[in-house]
BALUMPA-318846 format. One line per field, with one value per atom (N, C-alpha, C): atom name; x, y, z; residue in three letters. Coordinates in nm, 2 decimals. Each point is the difference from the previous one (the first is absolute). Example, Ala and Ser with C-alpha at 12.3 -4.5 7.8 and 13.67 -1.06 7.14 Angstrom:
REM residues 2
atom: (N | CA | C | N | CA | C)
u: (1.32 | -0.09 | 0.09 | -0.04 | 0.09 | -0.08)
v: (-0.57 | 0.12 | 0.12 | 0.11 | 0.11 | 0.11)
w: (0.78 | 0.00 | 0.00 | -0.07 | 0.00 | 0.08)
rest: (ala | ala | ala | ser | ser | ser)
This chain:
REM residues 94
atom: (N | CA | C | N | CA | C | N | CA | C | N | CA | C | N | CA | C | N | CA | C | N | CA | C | N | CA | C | N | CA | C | N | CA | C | N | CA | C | N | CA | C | N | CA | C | N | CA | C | N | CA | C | N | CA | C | N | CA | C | N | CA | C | N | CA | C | N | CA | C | N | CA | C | N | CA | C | N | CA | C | N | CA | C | N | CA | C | N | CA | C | N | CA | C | N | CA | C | N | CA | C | N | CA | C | N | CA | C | N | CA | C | N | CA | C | N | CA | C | N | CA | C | N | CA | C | N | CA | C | N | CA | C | N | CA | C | N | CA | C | N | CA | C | N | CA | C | N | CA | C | N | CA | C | N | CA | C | N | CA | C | N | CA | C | N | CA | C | N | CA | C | N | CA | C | N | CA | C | N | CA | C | N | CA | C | N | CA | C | N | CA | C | N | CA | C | N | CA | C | N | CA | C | N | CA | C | N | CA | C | N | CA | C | N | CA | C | N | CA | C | N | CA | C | N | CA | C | N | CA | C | N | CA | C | N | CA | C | N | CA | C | N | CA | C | N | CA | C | N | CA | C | N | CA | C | N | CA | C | N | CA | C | N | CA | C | N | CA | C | N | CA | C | N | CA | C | N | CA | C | N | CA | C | N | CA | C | N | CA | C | N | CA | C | N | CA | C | N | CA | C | N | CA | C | N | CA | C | N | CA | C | N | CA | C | N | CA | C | N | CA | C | N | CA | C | N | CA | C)
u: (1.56 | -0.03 | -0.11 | -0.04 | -0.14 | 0.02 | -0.09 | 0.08 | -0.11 | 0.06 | -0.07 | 0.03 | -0.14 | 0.01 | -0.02 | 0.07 | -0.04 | -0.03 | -0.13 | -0.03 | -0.07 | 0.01 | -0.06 | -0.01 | 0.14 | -0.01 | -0.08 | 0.01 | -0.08 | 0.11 | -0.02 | 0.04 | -0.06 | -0.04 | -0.14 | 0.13 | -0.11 | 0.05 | -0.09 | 0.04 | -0.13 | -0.01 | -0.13 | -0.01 | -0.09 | 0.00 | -0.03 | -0.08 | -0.16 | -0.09 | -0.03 | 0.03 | -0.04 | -0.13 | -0.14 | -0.14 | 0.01 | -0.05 | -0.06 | 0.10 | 0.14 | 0.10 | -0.02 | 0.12 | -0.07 | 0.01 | 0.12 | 0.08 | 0.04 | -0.03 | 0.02 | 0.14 | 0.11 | 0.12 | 0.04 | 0.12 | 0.07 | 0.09 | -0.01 | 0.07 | 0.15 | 0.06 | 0.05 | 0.03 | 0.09 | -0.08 | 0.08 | -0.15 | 0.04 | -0.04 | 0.06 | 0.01 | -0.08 | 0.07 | 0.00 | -0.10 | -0.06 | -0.09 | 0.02 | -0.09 | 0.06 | -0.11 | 0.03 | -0.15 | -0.02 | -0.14 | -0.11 | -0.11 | 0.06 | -0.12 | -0.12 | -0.10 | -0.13 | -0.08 | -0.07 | -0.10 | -0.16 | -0.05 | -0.12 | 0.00 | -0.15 | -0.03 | 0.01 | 0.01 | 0.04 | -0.17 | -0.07 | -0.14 | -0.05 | -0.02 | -0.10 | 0.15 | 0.10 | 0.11 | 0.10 | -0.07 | 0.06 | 0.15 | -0.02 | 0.21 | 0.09 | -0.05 | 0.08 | 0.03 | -0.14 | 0.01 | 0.13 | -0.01 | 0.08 | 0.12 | 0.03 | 0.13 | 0.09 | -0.12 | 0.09 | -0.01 | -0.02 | 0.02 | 0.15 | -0.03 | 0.15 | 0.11 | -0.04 | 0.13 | 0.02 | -0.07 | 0.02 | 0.08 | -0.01 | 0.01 | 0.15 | 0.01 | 0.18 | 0.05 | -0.03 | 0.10 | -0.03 | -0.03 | -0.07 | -0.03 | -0.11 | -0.03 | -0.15 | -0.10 | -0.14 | -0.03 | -0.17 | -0.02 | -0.08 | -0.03 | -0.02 | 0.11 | 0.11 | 0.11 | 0.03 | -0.06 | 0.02 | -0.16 | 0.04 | -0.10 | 0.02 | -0.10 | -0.01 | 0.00 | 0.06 | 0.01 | -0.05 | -0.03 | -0.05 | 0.02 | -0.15 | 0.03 | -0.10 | -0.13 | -0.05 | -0.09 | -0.04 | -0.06 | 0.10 | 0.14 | 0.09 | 0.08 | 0.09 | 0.07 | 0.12 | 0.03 | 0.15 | -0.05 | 0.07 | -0.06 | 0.13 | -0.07 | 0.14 | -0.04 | 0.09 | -0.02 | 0.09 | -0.03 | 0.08 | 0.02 | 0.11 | 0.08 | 0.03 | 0.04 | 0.11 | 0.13 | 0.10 | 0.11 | 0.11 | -0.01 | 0.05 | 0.00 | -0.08 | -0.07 | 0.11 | 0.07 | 0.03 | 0.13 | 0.08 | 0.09 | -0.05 | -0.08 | -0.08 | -0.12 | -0.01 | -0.05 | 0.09 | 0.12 | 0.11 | 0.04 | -0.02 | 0.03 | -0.09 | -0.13 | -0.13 | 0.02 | 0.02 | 0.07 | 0.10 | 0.08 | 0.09 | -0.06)
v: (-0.20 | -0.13 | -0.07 | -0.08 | -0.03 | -0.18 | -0.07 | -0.14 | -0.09 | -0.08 | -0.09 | -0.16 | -0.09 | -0.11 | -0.10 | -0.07 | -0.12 | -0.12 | -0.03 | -0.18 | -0.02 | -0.12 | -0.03 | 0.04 | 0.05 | 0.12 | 0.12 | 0.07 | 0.11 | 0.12 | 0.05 | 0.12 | 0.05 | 0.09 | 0.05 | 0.10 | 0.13 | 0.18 | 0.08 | 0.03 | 0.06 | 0.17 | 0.04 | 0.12 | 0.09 | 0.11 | 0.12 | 0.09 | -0.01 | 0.06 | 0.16 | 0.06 | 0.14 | 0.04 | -0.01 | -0.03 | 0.18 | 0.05 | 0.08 | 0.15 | -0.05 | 0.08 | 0.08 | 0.06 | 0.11 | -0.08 | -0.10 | -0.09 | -0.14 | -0.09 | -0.18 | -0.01 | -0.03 | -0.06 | -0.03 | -0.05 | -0.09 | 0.10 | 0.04 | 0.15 | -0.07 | -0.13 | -0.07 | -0.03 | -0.04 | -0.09 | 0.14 | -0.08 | 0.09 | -0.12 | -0.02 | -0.05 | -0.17 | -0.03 | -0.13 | -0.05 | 0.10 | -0.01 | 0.04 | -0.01 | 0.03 | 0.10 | 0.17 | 0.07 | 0.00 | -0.01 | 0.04 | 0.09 | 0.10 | 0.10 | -0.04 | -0.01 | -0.03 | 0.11 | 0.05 | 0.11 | -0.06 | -0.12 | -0.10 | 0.04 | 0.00 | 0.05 | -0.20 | 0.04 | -0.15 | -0.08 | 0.09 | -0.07 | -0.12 | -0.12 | -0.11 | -0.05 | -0.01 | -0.06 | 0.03 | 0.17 | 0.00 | 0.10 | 0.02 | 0.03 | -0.15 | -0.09 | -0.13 | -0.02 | -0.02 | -0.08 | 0.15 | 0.12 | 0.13 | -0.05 | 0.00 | -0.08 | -0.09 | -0.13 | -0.10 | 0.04 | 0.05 | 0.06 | 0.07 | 0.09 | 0.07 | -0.07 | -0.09 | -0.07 | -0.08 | -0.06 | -0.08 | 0.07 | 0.11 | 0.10 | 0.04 | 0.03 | 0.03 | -0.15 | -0.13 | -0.09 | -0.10 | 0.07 | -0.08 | -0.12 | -0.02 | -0.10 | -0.01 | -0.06 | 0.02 | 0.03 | 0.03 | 0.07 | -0.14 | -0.13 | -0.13 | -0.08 | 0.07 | -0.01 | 0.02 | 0.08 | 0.11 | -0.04 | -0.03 | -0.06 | 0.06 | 0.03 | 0.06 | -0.12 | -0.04 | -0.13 | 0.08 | 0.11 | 0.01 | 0.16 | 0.08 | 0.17 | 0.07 | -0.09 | 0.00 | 0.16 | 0.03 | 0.10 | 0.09 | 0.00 | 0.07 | 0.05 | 0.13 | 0.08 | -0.10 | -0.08 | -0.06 | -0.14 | -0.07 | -0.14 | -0.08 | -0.10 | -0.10 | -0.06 | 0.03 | -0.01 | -0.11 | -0.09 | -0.11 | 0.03 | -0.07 | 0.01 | -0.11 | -0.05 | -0.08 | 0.06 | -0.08 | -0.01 | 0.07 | -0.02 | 0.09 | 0.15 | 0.03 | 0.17 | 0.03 | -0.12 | 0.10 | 0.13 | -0.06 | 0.12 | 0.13 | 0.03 | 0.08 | 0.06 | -0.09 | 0.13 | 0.03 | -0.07 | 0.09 | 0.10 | 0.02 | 0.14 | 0.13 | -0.06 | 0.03 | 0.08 | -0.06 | 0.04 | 0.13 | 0.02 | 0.12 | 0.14)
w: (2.38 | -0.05 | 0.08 | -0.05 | 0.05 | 0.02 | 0.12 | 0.02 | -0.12 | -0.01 | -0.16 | 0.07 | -0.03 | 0.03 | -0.08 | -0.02 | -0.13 | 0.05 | -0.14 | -0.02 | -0.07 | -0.01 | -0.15 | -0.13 | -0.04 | -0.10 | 0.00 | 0.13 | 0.00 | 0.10 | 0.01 | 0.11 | 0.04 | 0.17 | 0.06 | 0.08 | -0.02 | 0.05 | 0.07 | 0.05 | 0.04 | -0.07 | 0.00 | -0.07 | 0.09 | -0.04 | 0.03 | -0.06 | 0.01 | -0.09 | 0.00 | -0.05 | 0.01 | -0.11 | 0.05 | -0.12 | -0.01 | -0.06 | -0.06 | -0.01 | -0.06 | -0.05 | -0.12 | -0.03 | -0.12 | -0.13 | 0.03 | -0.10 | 0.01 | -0.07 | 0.00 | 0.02 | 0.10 | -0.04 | 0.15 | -0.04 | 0.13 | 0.05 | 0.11 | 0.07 | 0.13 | -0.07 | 0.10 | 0.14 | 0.09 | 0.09 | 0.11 | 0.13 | 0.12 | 0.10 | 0.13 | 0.07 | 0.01 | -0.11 | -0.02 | -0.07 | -0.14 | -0.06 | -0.13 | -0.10 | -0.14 | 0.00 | -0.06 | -0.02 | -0.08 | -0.03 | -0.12 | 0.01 | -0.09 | 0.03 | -0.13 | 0.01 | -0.11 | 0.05 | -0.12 | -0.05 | 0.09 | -0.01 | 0.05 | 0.15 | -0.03 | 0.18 | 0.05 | 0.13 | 0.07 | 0.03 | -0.04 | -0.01 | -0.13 | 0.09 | -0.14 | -0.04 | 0.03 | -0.07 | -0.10 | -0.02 | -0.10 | 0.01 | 0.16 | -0.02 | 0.00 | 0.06 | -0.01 | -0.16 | -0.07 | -0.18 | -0.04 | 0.08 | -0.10 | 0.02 | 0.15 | 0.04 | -0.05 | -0.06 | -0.02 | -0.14 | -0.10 | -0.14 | 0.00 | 0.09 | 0.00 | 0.05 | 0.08 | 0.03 | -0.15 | -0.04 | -0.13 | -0.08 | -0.05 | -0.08 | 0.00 | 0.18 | 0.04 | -0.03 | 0.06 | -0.03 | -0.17 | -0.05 | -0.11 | -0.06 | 0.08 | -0.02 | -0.02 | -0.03 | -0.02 | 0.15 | -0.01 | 0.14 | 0.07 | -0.08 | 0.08 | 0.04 | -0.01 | 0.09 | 0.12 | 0.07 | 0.10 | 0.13 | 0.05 | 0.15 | 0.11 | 0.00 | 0.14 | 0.11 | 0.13 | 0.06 | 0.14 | 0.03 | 0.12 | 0.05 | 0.08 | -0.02 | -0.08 | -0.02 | -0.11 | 0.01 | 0.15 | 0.07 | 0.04 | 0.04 | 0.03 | -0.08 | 0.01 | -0.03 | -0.07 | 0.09 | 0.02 | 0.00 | -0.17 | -0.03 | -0.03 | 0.00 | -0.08 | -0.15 | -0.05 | -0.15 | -0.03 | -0.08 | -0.09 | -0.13 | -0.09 | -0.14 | -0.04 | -0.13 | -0.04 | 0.06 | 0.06 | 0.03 | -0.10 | -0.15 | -0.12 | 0.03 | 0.10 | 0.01 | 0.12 | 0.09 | 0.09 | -0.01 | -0.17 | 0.01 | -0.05 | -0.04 | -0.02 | 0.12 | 0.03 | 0.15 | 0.09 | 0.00 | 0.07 | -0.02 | -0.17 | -0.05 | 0.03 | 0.00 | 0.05 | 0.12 | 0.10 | 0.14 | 0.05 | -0.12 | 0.02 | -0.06)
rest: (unk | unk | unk | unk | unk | unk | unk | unk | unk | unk | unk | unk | unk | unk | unk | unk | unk | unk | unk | unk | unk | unk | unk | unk | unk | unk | unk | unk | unk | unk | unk | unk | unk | unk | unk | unk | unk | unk | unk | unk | unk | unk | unk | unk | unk | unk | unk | unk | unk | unk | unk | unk | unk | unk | unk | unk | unk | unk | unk | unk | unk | unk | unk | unk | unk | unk | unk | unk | unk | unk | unk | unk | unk | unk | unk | unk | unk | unk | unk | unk | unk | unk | unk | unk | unk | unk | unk | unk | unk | unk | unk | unk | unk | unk | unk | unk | unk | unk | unk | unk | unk | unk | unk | unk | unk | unk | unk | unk | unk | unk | unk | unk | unk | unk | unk | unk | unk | unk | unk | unk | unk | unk | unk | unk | unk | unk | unk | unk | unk | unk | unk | unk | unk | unk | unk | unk | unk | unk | unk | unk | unk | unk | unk | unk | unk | unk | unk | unk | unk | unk | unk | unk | unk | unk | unk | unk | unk | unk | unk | unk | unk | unk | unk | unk | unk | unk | unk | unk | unk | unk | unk | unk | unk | unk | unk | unk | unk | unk | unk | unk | unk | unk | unk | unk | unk | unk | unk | unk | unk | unk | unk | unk | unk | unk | unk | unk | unk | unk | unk | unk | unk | unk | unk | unk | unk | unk | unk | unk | unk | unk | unk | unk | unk | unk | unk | unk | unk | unk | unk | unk | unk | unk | unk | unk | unk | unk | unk | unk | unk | unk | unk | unk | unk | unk | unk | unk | unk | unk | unk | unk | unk | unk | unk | unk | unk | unk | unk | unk | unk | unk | unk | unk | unk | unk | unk | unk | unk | unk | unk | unk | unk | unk | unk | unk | unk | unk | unk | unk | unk | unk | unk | unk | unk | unk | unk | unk | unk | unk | unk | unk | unk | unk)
């Protein structure tokens, strides 16, 4: 399980980028992180925009949902949601 913090109708996780995998999906959580492996090399932005797609995608919700709040250059970010999403990324997690 991964720690989740709320406000303002949101919830914030932190995640776990894995850029230039064979395959787009959420490989769930390891040491206090949610994983995402994305195909996008981590160059110009474009494993973050892959990232926050897939996350959209697993918790379903559009992908201007999903914010990146901090990590923008690192492996290991903190991502924000609507609050509605967090039973769903608990599921996410196992």
């Amino acid at each position: 399980m991964i720690p989740v913090t709320r406000a303002g109708g949101r919830i914030r996780f932190r995640v776990r980028a894995i850029p230039r995998a064979s395959s787009s999906a959420v490989a769930g959580a390891r040491e206090g992180a949610l994983v995402v492996r994305v195909t996008a090399p981590a160059a110009e932005g474009r494993a973050n925009e892959a990232l926050l797609r897939v996350l959209a995608r697993a918790l379903d919700v559009a992908p201007t949902e999903i914010r990146l709040e901090a990590g923008a250059a690192s492996r290991t970010k903190t991502v924000s949601a609507p609050a509605g999403t967090e039973p769903r990324l608990l599921l996410l997690c196992n």
